[in-house]
PAZAPA-4460 file (N, C-alpha, C; in steps of 0.05 Angstrom, whole numbers, plus 32768, in hexadecimal, padded with zeros to 4 digits):
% residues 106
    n_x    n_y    n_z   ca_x   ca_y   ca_z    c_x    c_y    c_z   seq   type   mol
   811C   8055   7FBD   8108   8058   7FA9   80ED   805F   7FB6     1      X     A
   80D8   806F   7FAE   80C0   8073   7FB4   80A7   8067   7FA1     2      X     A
   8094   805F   7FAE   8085   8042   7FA5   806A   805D   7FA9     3      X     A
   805A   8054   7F90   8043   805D   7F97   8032   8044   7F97     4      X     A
   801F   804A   7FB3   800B   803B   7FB7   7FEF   803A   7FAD     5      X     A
   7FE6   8027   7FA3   7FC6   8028   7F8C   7FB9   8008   7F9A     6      X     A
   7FA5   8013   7F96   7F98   8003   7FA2   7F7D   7FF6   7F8A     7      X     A
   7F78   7FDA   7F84   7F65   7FD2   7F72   7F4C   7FE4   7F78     8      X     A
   7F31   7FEA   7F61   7F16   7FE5   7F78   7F0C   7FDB   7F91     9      X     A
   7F16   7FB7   7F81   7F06   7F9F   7F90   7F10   7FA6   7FB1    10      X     A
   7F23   7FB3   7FBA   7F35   7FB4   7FCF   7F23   7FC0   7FE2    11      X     A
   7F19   7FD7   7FD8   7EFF   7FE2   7FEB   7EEE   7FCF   7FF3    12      X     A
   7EE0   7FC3   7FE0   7ECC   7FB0   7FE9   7EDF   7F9A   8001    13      X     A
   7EED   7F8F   7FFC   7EFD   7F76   800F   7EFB   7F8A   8025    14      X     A
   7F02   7FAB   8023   7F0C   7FB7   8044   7EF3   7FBF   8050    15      X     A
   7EDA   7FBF   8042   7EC7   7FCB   804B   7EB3   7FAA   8058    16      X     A
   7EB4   7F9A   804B   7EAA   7F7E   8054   7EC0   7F7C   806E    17      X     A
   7ED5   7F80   8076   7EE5   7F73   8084   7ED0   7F8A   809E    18      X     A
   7ED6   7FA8   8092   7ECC   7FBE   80AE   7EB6   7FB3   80AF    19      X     A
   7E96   7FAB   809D   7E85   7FA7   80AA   7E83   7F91   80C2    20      X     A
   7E93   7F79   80C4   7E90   7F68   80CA   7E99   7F63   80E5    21      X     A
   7EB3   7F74   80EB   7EBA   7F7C   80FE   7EAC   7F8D   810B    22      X     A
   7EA3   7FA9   8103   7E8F   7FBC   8114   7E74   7FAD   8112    23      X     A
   7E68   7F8F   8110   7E51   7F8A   811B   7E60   7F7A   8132    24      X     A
   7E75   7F6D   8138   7E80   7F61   814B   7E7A   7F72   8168    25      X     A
   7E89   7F8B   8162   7E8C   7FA0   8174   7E8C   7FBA   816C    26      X     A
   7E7C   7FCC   8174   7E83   7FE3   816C   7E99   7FF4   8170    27      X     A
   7EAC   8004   8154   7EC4   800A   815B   7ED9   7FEC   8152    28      X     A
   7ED4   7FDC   8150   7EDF   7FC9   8142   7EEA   7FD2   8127    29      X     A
   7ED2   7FD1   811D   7ED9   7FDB   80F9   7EEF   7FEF   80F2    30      X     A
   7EEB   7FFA   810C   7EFB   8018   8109   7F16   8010   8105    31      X     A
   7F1E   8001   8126   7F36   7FF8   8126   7F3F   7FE7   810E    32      X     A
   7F2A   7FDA   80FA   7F39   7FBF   80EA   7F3F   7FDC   80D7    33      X     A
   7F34   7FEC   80CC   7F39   8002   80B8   7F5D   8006   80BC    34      X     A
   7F58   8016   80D4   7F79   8021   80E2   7F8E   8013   80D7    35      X     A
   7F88   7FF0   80E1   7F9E   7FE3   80DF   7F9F   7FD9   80C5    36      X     A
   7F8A   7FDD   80B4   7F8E   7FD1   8095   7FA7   7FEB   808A    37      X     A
   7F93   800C   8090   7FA5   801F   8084   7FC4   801E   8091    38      X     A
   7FC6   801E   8099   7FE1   8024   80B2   7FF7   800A   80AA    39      X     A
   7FF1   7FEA   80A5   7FF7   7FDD   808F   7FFF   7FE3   807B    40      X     A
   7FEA   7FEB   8064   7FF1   7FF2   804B   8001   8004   804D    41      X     A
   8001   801D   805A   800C   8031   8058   8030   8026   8061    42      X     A
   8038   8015   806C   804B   8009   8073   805E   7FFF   8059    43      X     A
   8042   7FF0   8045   805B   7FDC   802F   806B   7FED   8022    44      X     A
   8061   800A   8010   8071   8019   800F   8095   801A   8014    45      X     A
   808F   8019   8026   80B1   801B   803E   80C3   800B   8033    46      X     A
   80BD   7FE9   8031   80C9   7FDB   8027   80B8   7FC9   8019    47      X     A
   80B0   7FC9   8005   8095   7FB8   7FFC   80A4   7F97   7FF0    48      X     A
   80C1   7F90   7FEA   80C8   7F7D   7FED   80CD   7F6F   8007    49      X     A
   80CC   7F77   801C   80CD   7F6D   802E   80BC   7F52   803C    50      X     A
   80A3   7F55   802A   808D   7F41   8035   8091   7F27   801B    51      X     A
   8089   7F16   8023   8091   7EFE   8014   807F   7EF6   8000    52      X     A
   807F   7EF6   7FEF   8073   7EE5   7FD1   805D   7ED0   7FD9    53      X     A
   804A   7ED4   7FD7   8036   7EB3   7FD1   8036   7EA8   7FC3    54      X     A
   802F   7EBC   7FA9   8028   7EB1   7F90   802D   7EBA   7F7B    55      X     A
   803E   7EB1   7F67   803C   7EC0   7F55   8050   7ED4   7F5F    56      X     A
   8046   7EF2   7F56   8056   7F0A   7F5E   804D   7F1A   7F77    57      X     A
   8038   7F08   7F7F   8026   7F16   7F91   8035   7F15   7FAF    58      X     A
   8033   7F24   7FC2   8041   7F27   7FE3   802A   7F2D   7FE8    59      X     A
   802C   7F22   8006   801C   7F24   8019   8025   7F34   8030    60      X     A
   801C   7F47   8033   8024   7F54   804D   8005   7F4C   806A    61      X     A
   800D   7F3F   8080   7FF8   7F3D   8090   7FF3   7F51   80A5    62      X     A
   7FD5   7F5A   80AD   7FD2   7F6D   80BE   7FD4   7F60   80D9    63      X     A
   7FDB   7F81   80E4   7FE1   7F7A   8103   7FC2   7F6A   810E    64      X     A
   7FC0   7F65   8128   7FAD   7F5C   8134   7F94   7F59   8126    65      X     A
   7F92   7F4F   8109   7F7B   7F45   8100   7F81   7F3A   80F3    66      X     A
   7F75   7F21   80F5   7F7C   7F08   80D7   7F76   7F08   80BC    67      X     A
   7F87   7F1F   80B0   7F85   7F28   8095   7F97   7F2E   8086    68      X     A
   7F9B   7F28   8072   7FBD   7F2E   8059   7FAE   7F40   8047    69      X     A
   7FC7   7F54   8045   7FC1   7F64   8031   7FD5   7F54   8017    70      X     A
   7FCB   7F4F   8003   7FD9   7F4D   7FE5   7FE6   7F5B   7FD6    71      X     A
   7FF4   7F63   7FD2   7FFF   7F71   7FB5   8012   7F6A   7FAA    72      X     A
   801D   7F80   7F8C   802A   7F7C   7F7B   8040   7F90   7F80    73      X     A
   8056   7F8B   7F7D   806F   7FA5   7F76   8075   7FA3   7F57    74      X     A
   8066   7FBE   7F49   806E   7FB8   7F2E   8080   7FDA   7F28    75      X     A
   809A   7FD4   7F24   80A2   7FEB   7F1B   80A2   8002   7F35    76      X     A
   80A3   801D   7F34   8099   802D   7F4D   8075   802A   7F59    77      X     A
   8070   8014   7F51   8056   8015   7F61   804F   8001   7F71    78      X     A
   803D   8001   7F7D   8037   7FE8   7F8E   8018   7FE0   7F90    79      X     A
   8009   7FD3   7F84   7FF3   7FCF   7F82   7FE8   7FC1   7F89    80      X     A
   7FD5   7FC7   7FA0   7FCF   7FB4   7FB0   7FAF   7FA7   7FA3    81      X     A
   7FA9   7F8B   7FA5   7F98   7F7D   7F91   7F7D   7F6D   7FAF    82      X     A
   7F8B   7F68   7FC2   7F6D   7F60   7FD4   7F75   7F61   7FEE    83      X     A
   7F65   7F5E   7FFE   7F65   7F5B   8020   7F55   7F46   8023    84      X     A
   7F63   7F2B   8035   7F56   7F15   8036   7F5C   7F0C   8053    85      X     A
   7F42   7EFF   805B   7F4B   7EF0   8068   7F5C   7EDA   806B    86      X     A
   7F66   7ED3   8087   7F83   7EC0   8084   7F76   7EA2   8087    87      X     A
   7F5C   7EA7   8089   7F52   7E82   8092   7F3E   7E81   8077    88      X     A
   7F41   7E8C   806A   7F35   7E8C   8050   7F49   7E76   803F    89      X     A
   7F3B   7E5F   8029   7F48   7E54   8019   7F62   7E5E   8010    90      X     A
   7F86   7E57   800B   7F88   7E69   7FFB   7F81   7E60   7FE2    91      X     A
   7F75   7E4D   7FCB   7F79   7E41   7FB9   7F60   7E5E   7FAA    92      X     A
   7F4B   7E63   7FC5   7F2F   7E79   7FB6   7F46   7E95   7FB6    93      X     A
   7F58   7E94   7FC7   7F6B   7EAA   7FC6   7F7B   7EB4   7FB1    94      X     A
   7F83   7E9E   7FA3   7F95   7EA0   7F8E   7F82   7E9F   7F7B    95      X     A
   7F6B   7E95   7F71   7F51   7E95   7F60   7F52   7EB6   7F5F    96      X     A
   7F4C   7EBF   7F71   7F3E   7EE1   7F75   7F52   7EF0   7F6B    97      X     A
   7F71   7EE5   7F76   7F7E   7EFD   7F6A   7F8D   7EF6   7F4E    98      X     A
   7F7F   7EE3   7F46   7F82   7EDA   7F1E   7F74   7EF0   7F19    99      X     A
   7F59   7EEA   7F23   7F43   7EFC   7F13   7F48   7F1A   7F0E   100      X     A
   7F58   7F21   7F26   7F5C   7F36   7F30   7F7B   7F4A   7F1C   101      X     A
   7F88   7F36   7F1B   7FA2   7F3D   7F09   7F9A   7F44   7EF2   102      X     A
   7FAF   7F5F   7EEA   7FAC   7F69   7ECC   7FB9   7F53   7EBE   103      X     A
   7FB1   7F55   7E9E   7FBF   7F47   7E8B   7FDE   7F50   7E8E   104      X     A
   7FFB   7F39   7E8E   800C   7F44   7E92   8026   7F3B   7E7D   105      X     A
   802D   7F4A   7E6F   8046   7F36   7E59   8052   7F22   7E6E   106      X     A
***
């Protein structure tokens, strides 16, 4: 089966807070956290059941060498990814964000 990948708004903002924060660390940092977020995502695709459930319907897939989960949904042929979080972040504000974040669903 082929999955198309969609990504929320809010998802930019989480990937662009994650690059700033890293490229003030080091320059060329940010770059690299970009790579490994896309190069990730671009991965669930392949097998997007493969990563394990948190919550709800939500999977977590985690990035390589940076302490961060990507979230999403497998609904139907798509795959919709809902936030990028840090892994030492609450999860209780985690699961809060991605309530907010979820469409209304029968």
């Amino acid at each position: 089966m082929t999955y198309e990948l969609r990504f929320l708004p809010e998802v930019e903002e989480d990937v662009i807070a994650g690059y700033l924060w890293y490229e003030t660390k080091s320059s060329g940092l940010g770059e690299d956290f970009l790579r490994v977020f896309y190069a990730c995502a671009g991965e669930i695709p392949r097998n997007p059941l493969l990563y394990p459930k948190k919550y709800k319907e939500f999977r977590r897939r985690l990035l390589r060498r940076f302490p961060y989960a990507i979230y999403y949904m497998v609904d139907d042929n798509k795959i919709i990814v809902f936030g990028l979080f840090h892994c030492a972040r609450d999860p209780h504000s985690i699961r809060l964000t991605l309530q907010e974040r979820e469409p209304d669903r029968p």
